[in-house]
N, C-alpha and C positions, 0 to 999 in steps of 0.2 A: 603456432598451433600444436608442435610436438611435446610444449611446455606443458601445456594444459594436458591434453592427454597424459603424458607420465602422471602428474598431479595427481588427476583423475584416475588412475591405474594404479597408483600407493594408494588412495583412499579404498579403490575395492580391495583391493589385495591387505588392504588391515582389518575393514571390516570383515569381511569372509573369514581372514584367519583367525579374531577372536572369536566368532561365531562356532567356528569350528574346533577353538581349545576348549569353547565349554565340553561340546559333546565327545569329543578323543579322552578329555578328563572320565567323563563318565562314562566310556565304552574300557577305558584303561580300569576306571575304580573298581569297577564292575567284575573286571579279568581278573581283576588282581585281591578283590574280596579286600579291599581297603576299609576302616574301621568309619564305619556311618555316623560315631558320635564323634568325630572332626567337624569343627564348623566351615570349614572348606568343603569336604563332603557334603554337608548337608546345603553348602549355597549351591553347589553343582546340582545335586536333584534335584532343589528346589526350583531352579530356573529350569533344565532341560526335562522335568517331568511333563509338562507342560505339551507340550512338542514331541515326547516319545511315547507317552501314555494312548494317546488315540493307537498309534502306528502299531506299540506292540501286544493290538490285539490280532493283528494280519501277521504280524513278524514275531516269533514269540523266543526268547534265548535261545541260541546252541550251546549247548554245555553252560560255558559263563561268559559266553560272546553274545551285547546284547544287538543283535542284529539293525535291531531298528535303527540304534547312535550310528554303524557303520554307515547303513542305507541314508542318514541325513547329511553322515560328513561328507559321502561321496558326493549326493546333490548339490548341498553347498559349492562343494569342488568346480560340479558341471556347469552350476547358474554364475560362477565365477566365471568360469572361461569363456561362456555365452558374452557376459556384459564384457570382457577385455575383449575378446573379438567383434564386438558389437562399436565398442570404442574404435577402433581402428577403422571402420568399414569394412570389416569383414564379415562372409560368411562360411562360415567353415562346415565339413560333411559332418555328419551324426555319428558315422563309428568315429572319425576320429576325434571329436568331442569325447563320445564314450573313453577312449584309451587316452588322452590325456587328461581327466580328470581322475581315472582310475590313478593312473601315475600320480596325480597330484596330489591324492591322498597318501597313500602310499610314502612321499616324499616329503608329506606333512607328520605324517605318524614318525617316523625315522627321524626327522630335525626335533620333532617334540621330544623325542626320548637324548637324544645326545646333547639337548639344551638340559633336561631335567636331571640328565646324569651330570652336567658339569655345574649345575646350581646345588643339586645336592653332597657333590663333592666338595665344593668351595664352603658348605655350610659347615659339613664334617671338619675342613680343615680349623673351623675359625669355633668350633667347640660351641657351636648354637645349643641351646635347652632342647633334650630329645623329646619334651611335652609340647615344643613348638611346634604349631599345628601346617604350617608349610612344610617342615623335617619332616615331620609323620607320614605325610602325606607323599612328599617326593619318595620316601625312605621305602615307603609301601609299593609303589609305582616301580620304583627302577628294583625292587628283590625280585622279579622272577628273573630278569635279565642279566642278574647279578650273583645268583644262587651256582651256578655252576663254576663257576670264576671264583667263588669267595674264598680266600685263601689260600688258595695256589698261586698266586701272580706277586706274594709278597717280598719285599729284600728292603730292611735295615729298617723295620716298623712301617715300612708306606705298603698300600695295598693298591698296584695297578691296574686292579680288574675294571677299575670303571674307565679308566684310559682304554683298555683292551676293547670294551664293549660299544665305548664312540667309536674305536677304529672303525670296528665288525659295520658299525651302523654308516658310519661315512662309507666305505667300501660297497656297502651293499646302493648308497646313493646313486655310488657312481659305475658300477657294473650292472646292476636292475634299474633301477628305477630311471635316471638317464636313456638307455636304451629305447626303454618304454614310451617315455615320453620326444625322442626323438621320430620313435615310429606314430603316435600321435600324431604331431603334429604333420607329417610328411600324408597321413590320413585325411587329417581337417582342411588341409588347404590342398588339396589333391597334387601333390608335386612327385 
C-alpha cells in the first residue's frame, strides 16, 4: 500500500510543481520586466493569462509583484498538501495547512531560483548564443539576484557570484523556510 501511495505522491508533487513553474515564471518575468518578445515569455502569458486575468481584477499589481500569480502559486501549494494529506488518511488543522504551504511556496521560489542560477551558469560556461531564447530568459531572471554580486566575487576570470547567491538561497532554505515548515506541520497534525 505504501508503494502506491509514494507513486501517487510523486504524481501530485510533479503536477502541482509544473503548475506552479508556470506561474513563479510569470510572477518572476513580471519582477523582473523580462523582454515579452521572447517566445518563452509569451508561452508563459499565454497559458497563465487565462487563470490570472479574471483574479487580477480583485488583486491588481504591487509595484511589479503580480499579486494574483503569488495568490495561485500559494493555492496550488495548499490544494497540494490538502491531496498528500488526503492520501495518507489524514486530516490536518487549517492554520497549519495555511503555514505549510506558505512554506512551500516559499521553498519553491528558492529551489526555482538556485536551479535557474545553476542552468544559467552551466549555459554561460558552455558559450550558448546569447539570442537563445532560454539564456535570455534565465539571464533576465537571475540579474536582480545577481546585480549586486556582479563583479566583486571574481578571481582568475571566473565569476562566483552565482555560486554565492545559491549559497545565500540554500541557507535561507534551511534557516526560514525549514523552520516554517516544521512549525506547519507540528500545526496540521496538532502534535
Amino acid at each position: 500500500m505504501s508503494y502506491l501511495v509514494n507513486a501517487l505522491s510523486f504524481i501530485v508533487e510533479l503536477a502541482f510543481g509544473a503548475a506552479a513553474t508556470l506561474f513563479v515564471l510569470r510572477l518572476l518575468a513580471e519582477a523582473s520586466r523580462v523582454d515579452f518578445h521572447n517566445p518563452l515569455s509569451q508561452f508563459v502569458y499565454r497559458t497563465t493569462n487565462p487563470v490570472l486575468a479574471p483574479i487580477r481584477r480583485l488583486l491588481p499589481n504591487w509595484r511589479r509583484i503580480n499579486i494574483a500569480a503569488l495568490v495561485i502559486v500559494w493555492l496550488l501549494m495548499l490544494i497540494k498538501r490538502i491531496v498528500l494529506f488526503a492520501l495518507l488518511g489524514l486530516f490536518p488543522h487549517v492554520l497549519g495547512l495555511i503555514v505549510l504551504s506558505i512554506a512551500d511556496m516559499l521553498d519553491f521560489i528558492a529551489m526555482f531560483y538556485v536551479v535557474l542560477i545553476f542552468i544559467w551558469s552551466l549555459m554561460s560556461l558552455f558559450q550558448v548564443e546569447t539570442y537563445h531564447p532560454v539564456y535570455r530568459l534565465a539571464g533576465s531572471l537571475v540579474a536582480p539576484l545577481m546585480r549586486p554580486l556582479r563583479g566583486k566575487l571574481t578571481a582568475g576570470g571566473l565569476d562566483f557570484a552565482p555560486w554565492a547567491v545559491m549559497i545565500v538561497l540554500i541557507l535561507a532554505r534551511l534557516l526560514l523556510v525549514s523552520p516554517l515548515t516544521d512549525l506547519g506541520a507540528r500545526l496540521a497534525l496538532g502534535v
